[in-house]
C-alpha positions in Angstrom: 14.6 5.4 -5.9 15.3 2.0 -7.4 19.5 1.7 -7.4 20.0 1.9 -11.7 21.8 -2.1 -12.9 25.3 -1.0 -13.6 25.2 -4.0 -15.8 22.4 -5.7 -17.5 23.0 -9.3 -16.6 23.1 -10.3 -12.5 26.5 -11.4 -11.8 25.4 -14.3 -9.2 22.4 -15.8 -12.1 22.6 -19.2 -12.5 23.1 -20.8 -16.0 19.6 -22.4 -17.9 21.5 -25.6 -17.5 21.9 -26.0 -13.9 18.1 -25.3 -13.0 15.7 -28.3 -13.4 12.8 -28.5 -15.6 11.1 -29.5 -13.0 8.4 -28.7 -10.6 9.7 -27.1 -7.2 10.0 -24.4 -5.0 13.1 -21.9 -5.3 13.5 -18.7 -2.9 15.9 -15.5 -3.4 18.1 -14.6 -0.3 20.2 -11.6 0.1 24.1 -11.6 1.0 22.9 -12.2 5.1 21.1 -15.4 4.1 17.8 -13.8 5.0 15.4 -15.2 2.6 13.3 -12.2 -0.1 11.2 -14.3 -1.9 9.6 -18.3 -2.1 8.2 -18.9 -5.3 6.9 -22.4 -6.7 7.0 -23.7 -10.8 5.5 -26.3 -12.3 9.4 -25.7 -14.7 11.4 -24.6 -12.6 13.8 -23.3 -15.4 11.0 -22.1 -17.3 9.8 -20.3 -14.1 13.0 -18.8 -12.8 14.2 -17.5 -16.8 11.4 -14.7 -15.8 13.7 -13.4 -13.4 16.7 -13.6 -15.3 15.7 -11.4 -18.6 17.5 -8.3 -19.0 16.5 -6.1 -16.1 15.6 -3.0 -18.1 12.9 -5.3 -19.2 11.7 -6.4 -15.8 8.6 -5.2 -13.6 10.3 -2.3 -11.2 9.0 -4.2 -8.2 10.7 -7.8 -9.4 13.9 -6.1 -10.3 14.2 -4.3 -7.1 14.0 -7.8 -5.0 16.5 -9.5 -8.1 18.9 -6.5 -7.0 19.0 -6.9 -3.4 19.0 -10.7 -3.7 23.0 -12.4 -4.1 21.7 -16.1 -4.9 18.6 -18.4 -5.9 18.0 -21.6 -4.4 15.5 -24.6 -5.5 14.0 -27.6 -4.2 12.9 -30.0 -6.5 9.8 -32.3 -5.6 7.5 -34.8 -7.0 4.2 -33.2 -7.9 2.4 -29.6 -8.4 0.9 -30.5 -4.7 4.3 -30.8 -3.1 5.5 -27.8 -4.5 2.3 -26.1 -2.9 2.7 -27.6 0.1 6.7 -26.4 0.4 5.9 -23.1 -0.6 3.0 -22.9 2.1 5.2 -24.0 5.0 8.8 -21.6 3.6 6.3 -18.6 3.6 4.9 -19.3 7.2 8.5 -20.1 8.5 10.3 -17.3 6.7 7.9 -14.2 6.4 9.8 -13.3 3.4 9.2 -9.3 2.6 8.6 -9.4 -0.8 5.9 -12.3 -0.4 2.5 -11.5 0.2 1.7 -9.8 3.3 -1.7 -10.5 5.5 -3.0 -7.4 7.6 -5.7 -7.7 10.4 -5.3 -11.8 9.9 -6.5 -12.3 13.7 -7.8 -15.6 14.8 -11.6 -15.0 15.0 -14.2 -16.2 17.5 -16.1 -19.8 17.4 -18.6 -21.4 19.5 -17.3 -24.8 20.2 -18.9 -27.6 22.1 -15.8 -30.4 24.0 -17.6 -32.9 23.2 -14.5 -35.2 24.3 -15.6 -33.7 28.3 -17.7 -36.2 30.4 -20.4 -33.2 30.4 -19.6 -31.1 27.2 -19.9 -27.4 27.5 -20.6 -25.0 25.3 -18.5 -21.4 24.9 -16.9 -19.0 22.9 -13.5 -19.3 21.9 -10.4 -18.5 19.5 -8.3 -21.8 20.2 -8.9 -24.3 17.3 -6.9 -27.0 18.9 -9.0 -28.4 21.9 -8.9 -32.5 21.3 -12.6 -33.6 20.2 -14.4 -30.3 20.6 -17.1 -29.7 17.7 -16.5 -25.9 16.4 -19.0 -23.7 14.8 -18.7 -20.1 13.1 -16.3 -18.2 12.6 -18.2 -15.6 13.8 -17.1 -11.8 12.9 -17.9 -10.9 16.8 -17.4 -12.4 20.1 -20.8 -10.7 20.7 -22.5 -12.7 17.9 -21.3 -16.1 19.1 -22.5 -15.2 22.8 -25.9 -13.9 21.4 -26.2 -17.0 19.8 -25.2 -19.5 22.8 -28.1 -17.4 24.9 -30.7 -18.4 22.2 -29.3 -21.8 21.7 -29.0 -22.9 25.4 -32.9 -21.8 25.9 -33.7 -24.6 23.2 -31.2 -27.1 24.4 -29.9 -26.6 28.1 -26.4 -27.4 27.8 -23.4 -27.1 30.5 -21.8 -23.5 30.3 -20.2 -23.3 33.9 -16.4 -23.2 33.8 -14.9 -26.5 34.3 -14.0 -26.0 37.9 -17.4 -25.1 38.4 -18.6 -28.3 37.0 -15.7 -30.4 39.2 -17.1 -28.2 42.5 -20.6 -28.4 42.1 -20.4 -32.6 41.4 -17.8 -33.4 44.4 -20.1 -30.3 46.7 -23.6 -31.9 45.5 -24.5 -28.2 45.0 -25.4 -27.2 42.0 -22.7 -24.4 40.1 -23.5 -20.9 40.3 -24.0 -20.7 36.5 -26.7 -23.4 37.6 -28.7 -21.7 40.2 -29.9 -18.3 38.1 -30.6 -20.9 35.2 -27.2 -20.2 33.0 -26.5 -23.8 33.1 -28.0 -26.7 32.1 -25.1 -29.8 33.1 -25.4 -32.1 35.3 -23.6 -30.2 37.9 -27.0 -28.1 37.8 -28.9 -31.2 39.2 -31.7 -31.3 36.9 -30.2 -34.1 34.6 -28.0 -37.0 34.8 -25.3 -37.2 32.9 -26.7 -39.7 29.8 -29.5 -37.2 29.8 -27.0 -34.3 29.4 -25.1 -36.0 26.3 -28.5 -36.4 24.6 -29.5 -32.8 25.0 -25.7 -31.9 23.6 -26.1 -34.0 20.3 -29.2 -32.3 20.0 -27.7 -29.1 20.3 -24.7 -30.3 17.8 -26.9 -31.5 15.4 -29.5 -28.2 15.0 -26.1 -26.0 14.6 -24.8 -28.2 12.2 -27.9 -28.2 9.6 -30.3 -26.1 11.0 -33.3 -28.6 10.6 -36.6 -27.2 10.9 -37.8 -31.0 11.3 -36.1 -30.0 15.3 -39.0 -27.6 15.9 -41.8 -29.5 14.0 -41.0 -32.4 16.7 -40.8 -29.8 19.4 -44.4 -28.2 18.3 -45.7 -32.0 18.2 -44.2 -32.2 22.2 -45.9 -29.5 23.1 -49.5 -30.1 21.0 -49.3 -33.7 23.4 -48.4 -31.8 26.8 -51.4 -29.1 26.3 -53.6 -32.1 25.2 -52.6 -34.3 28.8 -52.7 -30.6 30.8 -49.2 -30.2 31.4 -49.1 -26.5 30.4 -46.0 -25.9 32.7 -44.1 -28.5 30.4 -46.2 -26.8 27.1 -44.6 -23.4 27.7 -41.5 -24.4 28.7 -41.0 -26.3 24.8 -42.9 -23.4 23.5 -39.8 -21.4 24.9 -37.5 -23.8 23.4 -39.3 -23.2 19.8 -39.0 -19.5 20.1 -35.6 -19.4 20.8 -34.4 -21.6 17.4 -37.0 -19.5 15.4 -34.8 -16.8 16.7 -31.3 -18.7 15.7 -32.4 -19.6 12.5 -34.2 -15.9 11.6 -30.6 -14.7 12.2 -28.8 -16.8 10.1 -30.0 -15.9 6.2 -30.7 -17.8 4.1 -28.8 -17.9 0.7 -28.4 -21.3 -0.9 -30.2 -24.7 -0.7 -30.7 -26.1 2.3 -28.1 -28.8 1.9 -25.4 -26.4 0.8 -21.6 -25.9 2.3 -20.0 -23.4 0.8 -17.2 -20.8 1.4 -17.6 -18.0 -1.2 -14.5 -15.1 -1.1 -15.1 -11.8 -2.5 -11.8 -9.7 -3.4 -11.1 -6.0 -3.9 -7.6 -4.9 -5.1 -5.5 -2.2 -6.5 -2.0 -2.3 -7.4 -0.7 -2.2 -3.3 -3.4 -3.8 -1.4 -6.4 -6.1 -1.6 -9.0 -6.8 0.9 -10.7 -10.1 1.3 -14.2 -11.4 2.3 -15.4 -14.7 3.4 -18.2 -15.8 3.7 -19.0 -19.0 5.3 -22.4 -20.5 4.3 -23.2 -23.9 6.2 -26.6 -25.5 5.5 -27.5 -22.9 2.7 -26.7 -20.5 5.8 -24.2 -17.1 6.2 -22.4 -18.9 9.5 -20.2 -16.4 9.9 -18.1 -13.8 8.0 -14.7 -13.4 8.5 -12.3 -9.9 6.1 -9.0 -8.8 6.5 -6.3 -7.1 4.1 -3.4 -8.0 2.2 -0.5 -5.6 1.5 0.8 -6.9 -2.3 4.9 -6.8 -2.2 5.1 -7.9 -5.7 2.4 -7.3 -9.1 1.0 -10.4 -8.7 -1.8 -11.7 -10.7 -5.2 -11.9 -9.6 -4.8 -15.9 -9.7 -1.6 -16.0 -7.8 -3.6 -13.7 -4.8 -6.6 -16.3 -4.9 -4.1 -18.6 -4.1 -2.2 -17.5 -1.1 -5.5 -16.1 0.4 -6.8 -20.4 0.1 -3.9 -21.0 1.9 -3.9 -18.7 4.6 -8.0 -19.0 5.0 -7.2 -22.6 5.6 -4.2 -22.8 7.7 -5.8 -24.0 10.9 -9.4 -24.6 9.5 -10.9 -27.8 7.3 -12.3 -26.5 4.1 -15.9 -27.2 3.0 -17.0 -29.5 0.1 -16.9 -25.9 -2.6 -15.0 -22.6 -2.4 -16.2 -19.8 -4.7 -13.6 -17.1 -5.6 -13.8 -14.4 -8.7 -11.0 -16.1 -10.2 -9.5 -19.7 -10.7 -5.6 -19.9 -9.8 -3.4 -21.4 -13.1 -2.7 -24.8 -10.5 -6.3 -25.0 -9.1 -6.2 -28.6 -9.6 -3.1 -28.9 -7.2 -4.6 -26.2 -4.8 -8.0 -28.4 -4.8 -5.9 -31.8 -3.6 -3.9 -29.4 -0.9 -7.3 -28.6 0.2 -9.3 -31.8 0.0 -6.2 -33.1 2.0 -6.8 -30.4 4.8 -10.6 -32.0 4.9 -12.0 -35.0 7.4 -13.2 -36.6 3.9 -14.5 -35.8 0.4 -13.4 -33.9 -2.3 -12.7 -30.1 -2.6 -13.9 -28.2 -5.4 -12.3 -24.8 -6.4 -15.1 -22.9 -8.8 -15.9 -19.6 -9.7 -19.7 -18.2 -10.6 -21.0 -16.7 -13.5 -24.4 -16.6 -12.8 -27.4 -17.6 -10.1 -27.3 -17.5 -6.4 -23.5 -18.3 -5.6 -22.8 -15.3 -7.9 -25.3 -13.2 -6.5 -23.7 -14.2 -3.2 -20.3 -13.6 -4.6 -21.3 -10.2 -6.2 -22.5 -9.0 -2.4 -18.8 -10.4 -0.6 -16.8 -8.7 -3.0 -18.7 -5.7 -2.8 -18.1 -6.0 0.8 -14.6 -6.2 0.3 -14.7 -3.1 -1.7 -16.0 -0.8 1.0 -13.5 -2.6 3.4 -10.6 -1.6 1.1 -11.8 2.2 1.3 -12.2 2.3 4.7 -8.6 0.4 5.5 -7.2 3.8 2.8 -9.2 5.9 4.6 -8.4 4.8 8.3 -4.6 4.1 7.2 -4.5 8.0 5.7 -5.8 9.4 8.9 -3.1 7.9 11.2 -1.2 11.2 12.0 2.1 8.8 12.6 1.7 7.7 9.1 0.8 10.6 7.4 4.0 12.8 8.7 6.5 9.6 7.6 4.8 9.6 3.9 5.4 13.4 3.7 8.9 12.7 5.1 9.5 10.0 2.7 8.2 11.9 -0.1 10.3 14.7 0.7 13.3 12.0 0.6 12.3 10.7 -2.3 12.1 13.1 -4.6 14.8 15.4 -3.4 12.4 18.3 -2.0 13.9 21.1 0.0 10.9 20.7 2.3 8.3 18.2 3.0 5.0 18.7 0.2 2.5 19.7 3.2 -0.1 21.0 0.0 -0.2 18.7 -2.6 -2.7 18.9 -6.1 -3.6 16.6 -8.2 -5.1 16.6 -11.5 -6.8 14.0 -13.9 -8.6 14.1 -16.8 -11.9 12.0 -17.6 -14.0 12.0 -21.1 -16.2 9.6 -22.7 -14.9 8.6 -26.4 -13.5 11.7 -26.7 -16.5 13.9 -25.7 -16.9 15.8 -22.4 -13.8 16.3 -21.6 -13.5 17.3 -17.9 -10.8 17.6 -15.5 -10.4 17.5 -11.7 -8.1 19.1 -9.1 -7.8 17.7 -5.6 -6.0 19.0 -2.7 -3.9 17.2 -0.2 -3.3 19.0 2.6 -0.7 17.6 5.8 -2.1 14.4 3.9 -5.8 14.7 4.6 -7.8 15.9 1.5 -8.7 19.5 1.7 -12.3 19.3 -0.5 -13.5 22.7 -0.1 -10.3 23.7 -2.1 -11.4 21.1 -5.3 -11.9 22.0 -8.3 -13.3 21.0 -11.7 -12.8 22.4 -15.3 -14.6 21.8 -18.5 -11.8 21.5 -21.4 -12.3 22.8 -24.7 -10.7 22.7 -27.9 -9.0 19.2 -27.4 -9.9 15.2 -26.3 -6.1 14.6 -25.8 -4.8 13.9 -22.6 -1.8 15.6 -22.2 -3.3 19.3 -24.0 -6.1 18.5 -21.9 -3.8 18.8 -18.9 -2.1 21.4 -20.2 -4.8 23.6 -20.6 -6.2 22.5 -16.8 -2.7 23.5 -15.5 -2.2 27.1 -17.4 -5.8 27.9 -16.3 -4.7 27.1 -12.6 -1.3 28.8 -12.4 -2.1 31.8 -14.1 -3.9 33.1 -11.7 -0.9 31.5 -9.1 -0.5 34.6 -7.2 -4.1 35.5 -6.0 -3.3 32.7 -3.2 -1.3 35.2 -1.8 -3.3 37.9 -2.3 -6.6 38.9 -0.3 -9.6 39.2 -3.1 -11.3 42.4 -3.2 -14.1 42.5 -0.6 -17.2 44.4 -0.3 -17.1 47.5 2.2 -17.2 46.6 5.7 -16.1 42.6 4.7 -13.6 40.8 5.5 -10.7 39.6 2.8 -10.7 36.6 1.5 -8.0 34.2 0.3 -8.6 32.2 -2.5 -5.9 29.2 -1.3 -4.3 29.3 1.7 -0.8 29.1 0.4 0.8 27.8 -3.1 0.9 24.1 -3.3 4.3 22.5 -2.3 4.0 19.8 -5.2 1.8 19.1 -8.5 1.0 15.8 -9.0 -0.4 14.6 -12.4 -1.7 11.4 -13.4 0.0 9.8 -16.4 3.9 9.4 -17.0 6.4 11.3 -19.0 3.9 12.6 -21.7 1.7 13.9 -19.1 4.8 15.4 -17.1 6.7 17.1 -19.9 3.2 18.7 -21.3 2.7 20.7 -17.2 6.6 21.3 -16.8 6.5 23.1 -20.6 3.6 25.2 -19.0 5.5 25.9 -15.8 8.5 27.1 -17.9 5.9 29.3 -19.9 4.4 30.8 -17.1 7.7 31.4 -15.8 7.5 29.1 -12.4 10.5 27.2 -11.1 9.9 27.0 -7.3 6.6 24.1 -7.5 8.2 20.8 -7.9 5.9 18.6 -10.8 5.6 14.8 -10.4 3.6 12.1 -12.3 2.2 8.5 -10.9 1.9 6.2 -13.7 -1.2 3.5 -12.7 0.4 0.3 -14.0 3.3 0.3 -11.9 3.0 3.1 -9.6 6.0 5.0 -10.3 6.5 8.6 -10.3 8.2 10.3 -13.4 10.4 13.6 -12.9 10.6 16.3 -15.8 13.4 15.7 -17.6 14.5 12.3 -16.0 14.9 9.2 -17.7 14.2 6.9 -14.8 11.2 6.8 -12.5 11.4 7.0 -8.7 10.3 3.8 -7.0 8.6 4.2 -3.7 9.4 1.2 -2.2 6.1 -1.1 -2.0 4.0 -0.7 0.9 5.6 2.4 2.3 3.1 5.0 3.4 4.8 7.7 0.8 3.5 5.2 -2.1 0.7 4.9 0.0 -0.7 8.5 0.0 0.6 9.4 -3.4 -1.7 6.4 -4.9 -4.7 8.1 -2.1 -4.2 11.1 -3.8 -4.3 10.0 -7.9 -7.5 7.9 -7.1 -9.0 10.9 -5.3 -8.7 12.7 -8.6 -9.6 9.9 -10.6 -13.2 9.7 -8.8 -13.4 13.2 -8.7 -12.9 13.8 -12.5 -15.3 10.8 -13.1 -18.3 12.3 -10.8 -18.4 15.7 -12.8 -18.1 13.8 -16.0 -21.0 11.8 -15.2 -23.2 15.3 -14.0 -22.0 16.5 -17.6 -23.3 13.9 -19.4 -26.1 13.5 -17.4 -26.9 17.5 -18.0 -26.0 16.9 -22.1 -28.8 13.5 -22.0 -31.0 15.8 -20.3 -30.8 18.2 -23.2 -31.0 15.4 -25.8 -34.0 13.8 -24.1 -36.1 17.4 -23.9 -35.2 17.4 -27.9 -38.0 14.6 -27.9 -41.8 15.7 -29.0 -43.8 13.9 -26.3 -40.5 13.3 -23.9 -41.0 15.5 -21.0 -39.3 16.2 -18.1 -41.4 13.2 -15.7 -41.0 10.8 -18.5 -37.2 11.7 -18.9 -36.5 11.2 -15.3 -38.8 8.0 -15.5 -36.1 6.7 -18.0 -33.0 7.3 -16.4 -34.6 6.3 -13.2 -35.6 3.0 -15.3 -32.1 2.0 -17.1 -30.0 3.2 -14.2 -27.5 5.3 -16.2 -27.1 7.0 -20.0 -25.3 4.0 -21.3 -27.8 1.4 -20.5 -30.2 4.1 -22.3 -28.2 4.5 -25.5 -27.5 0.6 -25.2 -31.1 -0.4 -25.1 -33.6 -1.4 -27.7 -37.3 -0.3 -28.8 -38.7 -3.1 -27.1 -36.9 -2.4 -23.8 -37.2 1.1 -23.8 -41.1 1.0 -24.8 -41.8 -1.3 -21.6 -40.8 1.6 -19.5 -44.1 3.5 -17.8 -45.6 5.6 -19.6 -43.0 5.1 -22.6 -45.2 3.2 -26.3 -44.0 1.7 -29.3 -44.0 5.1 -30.9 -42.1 7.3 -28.5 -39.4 4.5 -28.3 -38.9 4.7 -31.9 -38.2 8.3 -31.0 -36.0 7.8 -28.5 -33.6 4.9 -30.5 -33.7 7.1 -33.4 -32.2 10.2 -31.4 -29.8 8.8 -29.3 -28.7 6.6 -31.9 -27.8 3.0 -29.6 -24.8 1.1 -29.2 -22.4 0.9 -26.2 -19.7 3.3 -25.6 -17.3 3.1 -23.2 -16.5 5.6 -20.7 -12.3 6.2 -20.3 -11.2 5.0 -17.1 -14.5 3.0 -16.3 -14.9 -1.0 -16.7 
């Protein structure tokens, strides 16, 4: 739990006078020196006045680094750029906890040519700091960069062999081993010489670099003039050679013009992690594809991730001409010069994309980086290690006399009011237990807390038939409705939603299930009865599971809403002289969902098959149009 401010002013703040109003980088350290937080302002008093308001007023996370920091420091500089620059290199050198935090950030795999060797070679690597070598990808698998060396090297035979292959096989005068079963194309394989060699390597550099078809349309002209002299040995030897870069460029898809160099960044988040995908398109080309995840210390802002993900995309790697992100930091300009100074020459653009390709491209990279954030949850909730220290820490937490091996948790879900629905899910050693779900239709109310209420009476009334067998036919075997009564409730909402299940639970005459509520904004749980929240501490696997749990619900509660509403349009739909069930179906199938229906006009709706003028006129003037949004939905 976050330690309660004995006073409402930090003792150690420095006064508005003494801080610049100036741009530069400040950082919180603790009473060991060890430094909590590295920040940069454009006004630095302006900035650092945040932190300084009276703490009942501040974001739980921010005031539980201000309390465990004892001083502030600041470094003034010259320019928004500077600033950047200072914070980027503080961060690195200090790994301060409450900064952002990178997970799975591994270096990934390149094919890179040494073009500084007297025979370059081609091969895979993760070293980005080999003097003169050309580098290509990154590439999400060592097995896609090898795949595409094999291909590449049957086009344009280039040296592979290690280099003390190469330094044996020109002292020996026999050719490298790589060499003899045709792996190798150097000059240590004595077919070429060594100006030969460096003519087939910027050939090689130059097709992975753009991807020119012109490359094969002078190949197919080589071998039209070697079938026409009758040198068919030479013919199918460059007809191989075409085969293998149709092969190279089939796998590389294409998305953009042909002249385009573009990084585009899709980005999932929730409140304690985000997950990031790049994509890395060279000559209107995906080159490679590189994700990872970020663990969020403090509620930052969507602009303020963007940000430190540019930076630590482009620590060791030079930036292309564009970068394409869902949102545009507050100091893009400054983050554009940081970047176009990382870059051999020209200008880098920071944009985002509203509409056309780069949007489309953007819409398929940060759906990728949604399924990659489920499956980090989902892989992260099924560590055994880190399942056991949640319950542990949840047990500490909130004072429990035993860790909460079953947990449920309810939400409610209705659409303006109507179909109100609710859903139970059940946590069991932290794994979900879905065969013990449930869902409930409400009646009778659309407000949230009675709506939980009602769930929650429903559900504990009939408490004790967990631990009692159900009556069985003859000759069957009892069954158990629940294995054993849940350990703790968890409901989603704060003190409204908590006090409305704890007067239940004193109505139904239960004091032995300990009630808790996760409020989404700032993920803190609220006790009956207790004025403060309990703050988990960010990224701890307690926090972790709890929010697993309250999105659980959350989807759960939205699915059966949807097959409500679905079921009531259904209805509304049959209603409809001439509207039967093929057409109906042809509809939905059509528009995709109800609200796209109800949204859509005469016109739209009468281009559907087997849908005229007439009927659609029907249709608008039953369901009535306009757009209604569904709670808890974007």
């Amino acid at each position: 739990m976050s330690p309660s401010p004995r006073a409402d002013v930090l003792p150690w703040r420095p006064k508005a006078g003494e801080i610049p109003a100036a741009p530069g980088v400040y950082r919180f350290s603790d009473a060991a020196g060890r430094i909590l937080y590295v920040g940069k302002a454009v006004n630095l008093r302006q900035r650092l006045s945040n932190y300084f308001q009276p703490l009942r007023s501040l974001h739980e996370r921010t005031r539980h680094m201000v309390l465990a920091a004892s001083k502030v420091e600041w470094t003034v500089v010259g320019s928004d750029v500077e600033a950047l620059q200072l914070e980027y290199t503080w961060i690195k050198e200090f790994s301060p906890p409450y900064n952002v935090k990178f997970r799975d950030d591994k270096s990934y795999p390149y094919m890179v040519v040494t073009l500084a060797d007297e025979a370059p070679r081609v091969m895979v690597t993760r070293n980005r700091r080999i003097p003169g070598a050309r580098y290509f990808g990154p590439y999400p698998k060592v097995w896609a960069v090898r795949e595409t060396i094999d291909l590449m090297i049957k086009a344009f035979p280039i040296r592979t062999c290690s280099d003390a292959s190469y330094k044996r096989a020109m002292q020996s005068g026999r050719p490298c081993f790589p060499g003899q079963i045709g792996r190798c194309g150097g000059p240590c394989s004595q077919r070429v010489t060594i100006e030969e060699h460096r003519e087939i390597v910027d050939q090689f550099v130059a097709f992975m670099a753009s991807h020119d078809r012109s490359v094969i349309t002078l190949l197919q002209r080589e071998m039209k003039d070697a079938a026409t002299a009758f040198e068919y040995e030479r013919a199918a030897k460059i007809r191989d050679r075409i085969q293998a870069l149709e092969n190279v460029l089939e796998k590389s898809a294409v998305v953009l013009a042909e002249a385009t160099d573009v990084d585009v960044f899709g980005i999932e988040e929730d409140e304690l992690a985000a997950a990031v995908q790049q994509f890395v398109v060279r000559g209107g080309r995906i080159r490679g594809v590189r994700s990872w995840v970020v663990d969020k210390e403090l509620d930052i802002s969507s602009g303020e991730l963007v940000e430190s993900v540019i930076e630590t995309a482009y620590e060791t790697e030079q930036p292309p001409r564009e970068i394409v992100v869902p949102v545009l930091p507050d100091d893009a300009p400054a983050l554009e010069q940081w970047l176009g100074d990382r870059r051999e020459r020209g200008a880098v653009a920071l944009k985002t994309a509203k509409r056309g390709e780069k949007a489309a491209l953007l819409q398929t990279a940060s759906l990728n980086a949604k399924q990659a954030l489920a499956l980090y949850k989902t892989r992260r909730t099924a560590d055994y290690v880190a399942r056991s220290q949640a319950l542990g820490e949840l047990q500490e937490a909130l004072g429990l006399d035993e860790a909460p091996l079953r947990m449920e948790c309810y939400d409610v879900s209705h659409l303006g009011g109507t179909n109100v629905v609710a859903s139970m899910v059940v946590f069991e050693d932290g794994l979900p237990k879905k065969s013990d779900y449930r869902k409930f239709a409400v009646h009778d109310t659309n407000d949230d807390t009675e709506s939980l209420a009602q769930v929650l009476r429903r559900r504990l009334a009939r408490l004790d038939e967990d631990e009692t067998p159900t009556e069985a036919e003859e000759g069957a075997r009892p069954r158990r409705r629940f294995a054993y009564r849940p350990g703790l409730l968890i409901v989603d909402g704060g003190q409204p939603q908590v006090q409305a299940v704890a007067a239940v639970l004193d109505e139904l005459g239960i004091d032995d299930i300990p009630l808790v509520g996760i409020a989404k904004r700032l993920e803190e749980l609220w006790l009956p009865d207790d004025p403060f929240p309990v703050i988990l501490p960010r990224g701890s696997e307690a926090l972790f599971l709890v929010q697993r749990i309250r999105d659980e619900a959350h989807r759960f509660a939205i699915t059966f809403q949807r097959q409500k509403r679905r079921a009531d349009i259904g209805t509304v739909l049959a209603e409809i002289p001439g509207l039967g069930p093929a057409r109906s179906r042809e509809l939905l199938r059509h528009f995709g969902s109800v609200a796209r229906l109800k949204a859509a006009d005469e016109a739209e709706i009468a281009e559907v098959r087997g849908i005229g003028p007439q009927l659609a006129t029907a249709i608008v003037a039953r369901l009535g149009g306009g757009r209604r949004r569904e709670d808890g939905e974007a």
